[in-house]
Structures are given as C-alpha cells and as structure tokens.
C-alpha positions as protocol buffer text, in pm:
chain_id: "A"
residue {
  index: 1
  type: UNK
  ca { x: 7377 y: -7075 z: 15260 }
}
residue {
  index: 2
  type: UNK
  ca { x: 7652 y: -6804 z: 15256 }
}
residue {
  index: 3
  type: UNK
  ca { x: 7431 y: -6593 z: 15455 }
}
residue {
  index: 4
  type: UNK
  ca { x: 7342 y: -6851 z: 15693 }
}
residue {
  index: 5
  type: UNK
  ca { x: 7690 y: -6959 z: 15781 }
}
residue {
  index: 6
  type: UNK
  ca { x: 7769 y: -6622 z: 15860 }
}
residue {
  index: 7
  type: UNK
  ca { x: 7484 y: -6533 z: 16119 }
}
residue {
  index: 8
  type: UNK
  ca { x: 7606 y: -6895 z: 16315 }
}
residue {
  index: 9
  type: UNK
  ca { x: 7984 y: -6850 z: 16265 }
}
residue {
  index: 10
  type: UNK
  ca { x: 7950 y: -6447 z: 16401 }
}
residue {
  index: 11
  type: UNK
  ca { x: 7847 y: -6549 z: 16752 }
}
residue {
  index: 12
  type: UNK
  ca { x: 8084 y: -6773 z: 16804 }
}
residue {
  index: 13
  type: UNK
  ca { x: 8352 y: -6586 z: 16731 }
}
residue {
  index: 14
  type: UNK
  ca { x: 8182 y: -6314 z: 16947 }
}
residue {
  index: 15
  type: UNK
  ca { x: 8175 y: -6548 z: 17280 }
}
residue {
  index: 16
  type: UNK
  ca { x: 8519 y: -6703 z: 17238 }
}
residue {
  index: 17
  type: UNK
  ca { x: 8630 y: -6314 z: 17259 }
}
residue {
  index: 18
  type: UNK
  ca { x: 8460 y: -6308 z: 17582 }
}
residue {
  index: 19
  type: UNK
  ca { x: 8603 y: -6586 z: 17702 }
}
residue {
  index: 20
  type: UNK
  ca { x: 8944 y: -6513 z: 17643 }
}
residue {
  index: 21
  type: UNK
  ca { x: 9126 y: -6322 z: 17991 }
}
residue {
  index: 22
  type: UNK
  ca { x: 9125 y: -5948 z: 17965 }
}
residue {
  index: 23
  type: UNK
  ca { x: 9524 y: -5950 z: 18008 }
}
residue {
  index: 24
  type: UNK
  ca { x: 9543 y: -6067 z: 17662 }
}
residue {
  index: 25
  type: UNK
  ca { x: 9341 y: -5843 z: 17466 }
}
residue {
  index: 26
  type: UNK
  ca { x: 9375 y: -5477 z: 17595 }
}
residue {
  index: 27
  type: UNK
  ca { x: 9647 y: -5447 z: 17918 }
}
residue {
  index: 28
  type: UNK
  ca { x: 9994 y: -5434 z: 17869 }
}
residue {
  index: 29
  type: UNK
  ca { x: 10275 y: -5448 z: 18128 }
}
residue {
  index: 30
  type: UNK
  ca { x: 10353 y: -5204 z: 18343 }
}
residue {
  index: 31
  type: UNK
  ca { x: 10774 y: -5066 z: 18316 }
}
residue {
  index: 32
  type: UNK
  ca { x: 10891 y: -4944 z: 18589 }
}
residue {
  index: 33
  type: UNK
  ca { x: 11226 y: -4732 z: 18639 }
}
residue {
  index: 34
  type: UNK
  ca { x: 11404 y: -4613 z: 18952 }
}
residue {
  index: 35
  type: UNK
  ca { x: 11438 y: -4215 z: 19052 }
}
residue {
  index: 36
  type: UNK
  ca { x: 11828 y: -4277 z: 18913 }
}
residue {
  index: 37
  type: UNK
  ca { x: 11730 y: -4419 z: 18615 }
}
residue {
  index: 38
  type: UNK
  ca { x: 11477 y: -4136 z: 18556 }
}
residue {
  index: 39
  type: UNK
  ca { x: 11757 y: -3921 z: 18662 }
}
residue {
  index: 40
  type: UNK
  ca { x: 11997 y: -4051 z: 18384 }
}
residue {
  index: 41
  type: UNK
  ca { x: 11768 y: -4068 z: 18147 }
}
residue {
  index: 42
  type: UNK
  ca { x: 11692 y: -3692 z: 18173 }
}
residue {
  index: 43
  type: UNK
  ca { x: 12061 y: -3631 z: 18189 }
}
residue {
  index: 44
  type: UNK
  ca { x: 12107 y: -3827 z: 17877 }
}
residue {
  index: 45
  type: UNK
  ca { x: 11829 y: -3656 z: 17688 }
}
residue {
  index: 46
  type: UNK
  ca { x: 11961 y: -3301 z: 17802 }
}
residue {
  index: 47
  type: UNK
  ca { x: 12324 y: -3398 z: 17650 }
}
residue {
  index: 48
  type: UNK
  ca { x: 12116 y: -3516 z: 17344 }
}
residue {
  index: 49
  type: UNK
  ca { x: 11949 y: -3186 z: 17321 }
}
residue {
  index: 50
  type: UNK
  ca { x: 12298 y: -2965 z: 17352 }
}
residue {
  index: 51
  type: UNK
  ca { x: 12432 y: -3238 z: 17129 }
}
residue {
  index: 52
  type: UNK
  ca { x: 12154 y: -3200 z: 16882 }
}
residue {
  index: 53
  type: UNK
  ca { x: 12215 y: -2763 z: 16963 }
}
residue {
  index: 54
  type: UNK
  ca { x: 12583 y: -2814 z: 16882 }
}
residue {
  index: 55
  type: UNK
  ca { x: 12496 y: -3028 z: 16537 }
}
residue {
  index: 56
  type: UNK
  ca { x: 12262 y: -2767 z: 16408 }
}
residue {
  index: 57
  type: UNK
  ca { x: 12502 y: -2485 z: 16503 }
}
residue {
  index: 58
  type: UNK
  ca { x: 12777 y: -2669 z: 16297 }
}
residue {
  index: 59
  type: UNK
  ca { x: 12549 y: -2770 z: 16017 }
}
residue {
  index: 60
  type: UNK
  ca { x: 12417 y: -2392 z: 15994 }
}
residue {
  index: 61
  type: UNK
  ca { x: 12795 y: -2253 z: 15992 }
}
residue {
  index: 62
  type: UNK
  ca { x: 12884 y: -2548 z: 15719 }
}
residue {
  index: 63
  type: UNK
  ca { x: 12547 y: -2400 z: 15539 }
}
residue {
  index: 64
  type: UNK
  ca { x: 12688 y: -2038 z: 15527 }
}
residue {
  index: 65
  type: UNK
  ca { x: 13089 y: -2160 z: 15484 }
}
residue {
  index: 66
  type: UNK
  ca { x: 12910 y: -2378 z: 15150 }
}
residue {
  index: 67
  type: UNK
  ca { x: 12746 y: -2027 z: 15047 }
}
residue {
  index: 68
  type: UNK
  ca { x: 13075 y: -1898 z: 15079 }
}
residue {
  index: 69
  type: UNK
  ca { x: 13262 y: -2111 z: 14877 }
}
residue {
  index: 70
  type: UNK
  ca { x: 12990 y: -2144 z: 14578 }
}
residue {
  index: 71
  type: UNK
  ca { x: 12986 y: -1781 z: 14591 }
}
residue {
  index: 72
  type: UNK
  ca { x: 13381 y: -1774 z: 14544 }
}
residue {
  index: 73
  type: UNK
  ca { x: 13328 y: -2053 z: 14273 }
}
residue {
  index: 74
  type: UNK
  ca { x: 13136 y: -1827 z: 14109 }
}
residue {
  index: 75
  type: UNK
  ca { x: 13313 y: -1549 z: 14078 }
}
residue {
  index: 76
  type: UNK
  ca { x: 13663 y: -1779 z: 14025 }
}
residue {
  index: 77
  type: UNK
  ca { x: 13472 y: -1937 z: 13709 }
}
residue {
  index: 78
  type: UNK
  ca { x: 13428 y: -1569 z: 13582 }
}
residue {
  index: 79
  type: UNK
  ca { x: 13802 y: -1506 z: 13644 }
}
residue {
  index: 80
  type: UNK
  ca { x: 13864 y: -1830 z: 13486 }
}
residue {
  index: 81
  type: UNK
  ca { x: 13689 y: -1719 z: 13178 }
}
residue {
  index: 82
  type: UNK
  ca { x: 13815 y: -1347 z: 13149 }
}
residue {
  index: 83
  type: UNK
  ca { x: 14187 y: -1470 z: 13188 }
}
residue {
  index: 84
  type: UNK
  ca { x: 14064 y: -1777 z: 12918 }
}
residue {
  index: 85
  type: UNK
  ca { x: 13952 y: -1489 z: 12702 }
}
residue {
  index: 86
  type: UNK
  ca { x: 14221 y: -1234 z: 12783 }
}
residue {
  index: 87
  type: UNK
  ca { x: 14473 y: -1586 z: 12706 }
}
residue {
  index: 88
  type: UNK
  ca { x: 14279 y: -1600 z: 12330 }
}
residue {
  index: 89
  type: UNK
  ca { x: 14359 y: -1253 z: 12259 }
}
residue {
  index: 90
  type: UNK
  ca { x: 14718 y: -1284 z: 12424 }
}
residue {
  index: 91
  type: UNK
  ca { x: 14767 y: -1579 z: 12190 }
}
residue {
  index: 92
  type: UNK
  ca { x: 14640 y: -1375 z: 11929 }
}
residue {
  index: 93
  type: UNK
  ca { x: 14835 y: -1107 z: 11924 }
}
residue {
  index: 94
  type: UNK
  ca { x: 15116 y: -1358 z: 11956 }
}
residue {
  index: 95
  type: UNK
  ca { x: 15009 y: -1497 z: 11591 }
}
residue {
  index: 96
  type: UNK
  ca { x: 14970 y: -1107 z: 11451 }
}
residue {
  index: 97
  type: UNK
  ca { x: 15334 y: -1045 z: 11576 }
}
residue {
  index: 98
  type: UNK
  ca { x: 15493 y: -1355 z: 11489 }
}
residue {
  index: 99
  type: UNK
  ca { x: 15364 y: -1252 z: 11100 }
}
residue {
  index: 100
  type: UNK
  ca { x: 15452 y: -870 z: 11124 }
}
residue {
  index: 101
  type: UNK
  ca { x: 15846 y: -1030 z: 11257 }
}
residue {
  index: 102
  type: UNK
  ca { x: 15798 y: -1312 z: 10985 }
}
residue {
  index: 103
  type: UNK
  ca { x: 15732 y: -1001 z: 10711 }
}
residue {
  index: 104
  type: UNK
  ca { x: 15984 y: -780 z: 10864 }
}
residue {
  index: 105
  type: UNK
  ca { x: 16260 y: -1042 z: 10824 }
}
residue {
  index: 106
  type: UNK
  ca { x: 16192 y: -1067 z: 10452 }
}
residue {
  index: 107
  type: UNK
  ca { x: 16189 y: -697 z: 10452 }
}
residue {
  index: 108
  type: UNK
  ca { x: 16517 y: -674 z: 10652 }
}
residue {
  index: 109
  type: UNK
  ca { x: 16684 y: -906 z: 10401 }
}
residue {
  index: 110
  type: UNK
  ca { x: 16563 y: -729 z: 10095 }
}
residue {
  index: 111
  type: UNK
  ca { x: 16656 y: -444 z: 10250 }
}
residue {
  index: 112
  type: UNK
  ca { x: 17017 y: -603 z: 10307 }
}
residue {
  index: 113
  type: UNK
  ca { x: 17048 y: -691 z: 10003 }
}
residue {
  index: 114
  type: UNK
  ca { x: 17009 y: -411 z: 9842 }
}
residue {
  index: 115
  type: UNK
  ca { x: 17224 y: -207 z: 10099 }
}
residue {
  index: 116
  type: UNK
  ca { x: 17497 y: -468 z: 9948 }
}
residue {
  index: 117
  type: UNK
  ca { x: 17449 y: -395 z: 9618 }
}
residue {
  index: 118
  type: UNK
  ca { x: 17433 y: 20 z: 9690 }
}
residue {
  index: 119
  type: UNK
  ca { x: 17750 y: -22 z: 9880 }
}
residue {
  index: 120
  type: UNK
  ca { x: 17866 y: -236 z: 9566 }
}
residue {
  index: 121
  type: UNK
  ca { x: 17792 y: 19 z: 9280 }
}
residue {
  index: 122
  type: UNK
  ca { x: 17931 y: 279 z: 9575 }
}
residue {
  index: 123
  type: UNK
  ca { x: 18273 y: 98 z: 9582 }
}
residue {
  index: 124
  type: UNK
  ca { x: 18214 y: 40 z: 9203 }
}
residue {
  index: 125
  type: UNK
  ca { x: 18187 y: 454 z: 9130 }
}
residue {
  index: 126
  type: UNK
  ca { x: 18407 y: 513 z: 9419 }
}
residue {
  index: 127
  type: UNK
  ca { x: 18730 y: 343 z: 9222 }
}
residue {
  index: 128
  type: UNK
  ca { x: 18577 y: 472 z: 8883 }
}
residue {
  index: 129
  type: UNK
  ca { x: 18579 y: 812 z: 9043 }
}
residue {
  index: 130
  type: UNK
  ca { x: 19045 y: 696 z: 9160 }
}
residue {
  index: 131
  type: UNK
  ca { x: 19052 y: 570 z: 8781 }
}
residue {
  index: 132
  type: UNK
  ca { x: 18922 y: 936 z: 8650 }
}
residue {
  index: 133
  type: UNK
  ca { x: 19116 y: 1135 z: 8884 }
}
residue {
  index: 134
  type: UNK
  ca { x: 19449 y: 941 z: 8844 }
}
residue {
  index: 135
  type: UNK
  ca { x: 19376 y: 981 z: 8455 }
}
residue {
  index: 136
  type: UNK
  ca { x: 19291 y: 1356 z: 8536 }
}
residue {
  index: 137
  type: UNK
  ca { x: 19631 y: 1401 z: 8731 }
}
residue {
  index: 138
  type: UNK
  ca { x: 19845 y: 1220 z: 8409 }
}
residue {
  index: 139
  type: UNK
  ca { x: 19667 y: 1456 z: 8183 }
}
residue {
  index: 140
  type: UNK
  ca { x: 19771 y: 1759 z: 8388 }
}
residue {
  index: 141
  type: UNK
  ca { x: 20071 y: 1617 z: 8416 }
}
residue {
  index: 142
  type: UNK
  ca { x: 20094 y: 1548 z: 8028 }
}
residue {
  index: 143
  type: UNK
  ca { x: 19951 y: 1929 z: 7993 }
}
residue {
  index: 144
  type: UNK
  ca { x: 20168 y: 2043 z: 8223 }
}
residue {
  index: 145
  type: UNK
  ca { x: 20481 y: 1866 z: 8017 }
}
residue {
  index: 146
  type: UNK
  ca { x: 20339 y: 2011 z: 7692 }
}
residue {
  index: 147
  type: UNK
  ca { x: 20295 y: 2378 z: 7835 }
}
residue {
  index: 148
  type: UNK
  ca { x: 20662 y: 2351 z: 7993 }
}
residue {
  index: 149
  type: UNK
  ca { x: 20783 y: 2210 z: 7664 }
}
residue {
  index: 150
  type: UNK
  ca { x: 20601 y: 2496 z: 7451 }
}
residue {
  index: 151
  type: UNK
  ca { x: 20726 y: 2797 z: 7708 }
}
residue {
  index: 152
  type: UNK
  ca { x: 21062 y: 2628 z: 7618 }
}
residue {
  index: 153
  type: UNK
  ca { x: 21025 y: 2624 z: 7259 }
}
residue {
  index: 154
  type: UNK
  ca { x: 20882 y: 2971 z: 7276 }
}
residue {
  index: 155
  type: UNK
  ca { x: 21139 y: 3147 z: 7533 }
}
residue {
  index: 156
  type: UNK
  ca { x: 21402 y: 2939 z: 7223 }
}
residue {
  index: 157
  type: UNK
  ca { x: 21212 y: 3098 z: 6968 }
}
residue {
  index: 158
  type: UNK
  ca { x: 21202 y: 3390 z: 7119 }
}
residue {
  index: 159
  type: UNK
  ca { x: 21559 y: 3411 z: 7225 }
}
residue {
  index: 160
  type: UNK
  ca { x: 21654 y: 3321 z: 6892 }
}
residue {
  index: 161
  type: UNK
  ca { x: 21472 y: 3608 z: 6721 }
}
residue {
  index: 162
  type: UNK
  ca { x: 21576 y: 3804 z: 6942 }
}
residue {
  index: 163
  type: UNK
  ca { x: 21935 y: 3706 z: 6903 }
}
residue {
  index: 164
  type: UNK
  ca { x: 21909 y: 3708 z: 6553 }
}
C-alpha cells in the first residue's frame, strides 16, 4: 500500500509544480543601479582596497616591531638571569666577607688584648728595671761612701804611721 500511495501521490505533486507561475520557482528580480551609483560604488571599493593595503602594511610592520620586541625579551630574560646569578654570587661573597670581618674582629680583640697585657708586663719591667737602677745608684752611692770612708781611714792610717 506504501508503494501504491507513492506512484499516485508523485504525479500530483509533479503537475501542481507545473502549474505554479515560473516567477516563483526560478527568476529573481532584476537590481538596477545608476552610472553614479556604479561610480561610487567603485570609488568605495578602491578606498576599501588602499584601506585594506594600508591595514596589511601596518599589520606586517606590527608583525616585525612584535619580532622585535620578543627578540629583545629574549635576550633581556638572559640579562635578567646573568645579573640574578651574578646577584647570588654578589650576595655570596657578601656572606664569605661578613664571616672573614666577623673572625677578624675576634682576632683584633685577642690581639688587643694581649697588646694590653704586653704593654702591662712592659710598664711592669719598665718600673722594675727604675726600682733596680735607683737601688743600683744607692749602692754606688753606699760604695762610693764606703771607698771615701776607707781612703780616709787609710790616708789617717797612713798619715799616722807616717807621723809616727
């Protein structure tokens, strides 16, 4: 019955396309423009054109002025990281010198200290060294009494055996 329907239905829809007017199935209407209009439209689509020129100009010198600049950003990032890496072993350096001064100072104040106590044991053997000379000069000054006092005795003794 399937098959039937279709080989009535297919006719009939093949004569009502006949019947319909040809302006609805394949004709369109016809646009006309004027000379001016044609005239402006070709003007318009020649300023599109140098527009469109212009664009792609730009665009290509924004293409090479982006190579530029990722080319700078590349070698910036490699300064970036030699100065990071020259700033590591600045800061470095800064830590090995901070302990050699840290180690120094104790050194310089040992060293102080015993500067102080040489200079102390120098003053010390400096007024030994007064004490044993002003003992030296009263002994040579006692010696010097006891010789004067035994040339006297003896220039007595003498005198007096001699006068006797």
């Amino acid at each position: 019955m399937n098959k039937l329907k279709r080989i009535f239905i297919l006719p009939v829809v093949f004569a009502l396309f006949l019947l319909l007017p040809a302006s609805h199935c394949f004709c369109s209407e016809i646009y006309q423009i004027t000379e001016q209009q044609l005239t402006t439209l070709q003007n318009n689509l020649t300023q599109l054109r140098s527009n469109n020129e212009k664009r792609k100009t730009l665009l290509n010198q924004s293409n090479q002025d982006l190579t530029t600049a990722s080319e700078q950003s590349t070698i910036l990032t490699s300064q970036t990281e030699m100065l990071k890496q020259q700033l590591t072993e600045s800061q470095n350096q800064i830590q090995t010198l901070q302990t050699q001064l840290a180690t120094l100072k104790v050194q310089t104040a040992a060293a102080q200290q015993s500067l102080q106590i040489a200079n102390q044991e120098l003053q010390n053997a400096n007024q030994s060294f007064k004490k044993y000379e002003q003992e030296q000069e009263k002994l040579q000054s006692k010696l010097k009494t006891q010789k004067n006092i035994w040339e006297a005795i003896a220039a007595l003794s003498l005198g007096y055996a001699v006068a006797k």
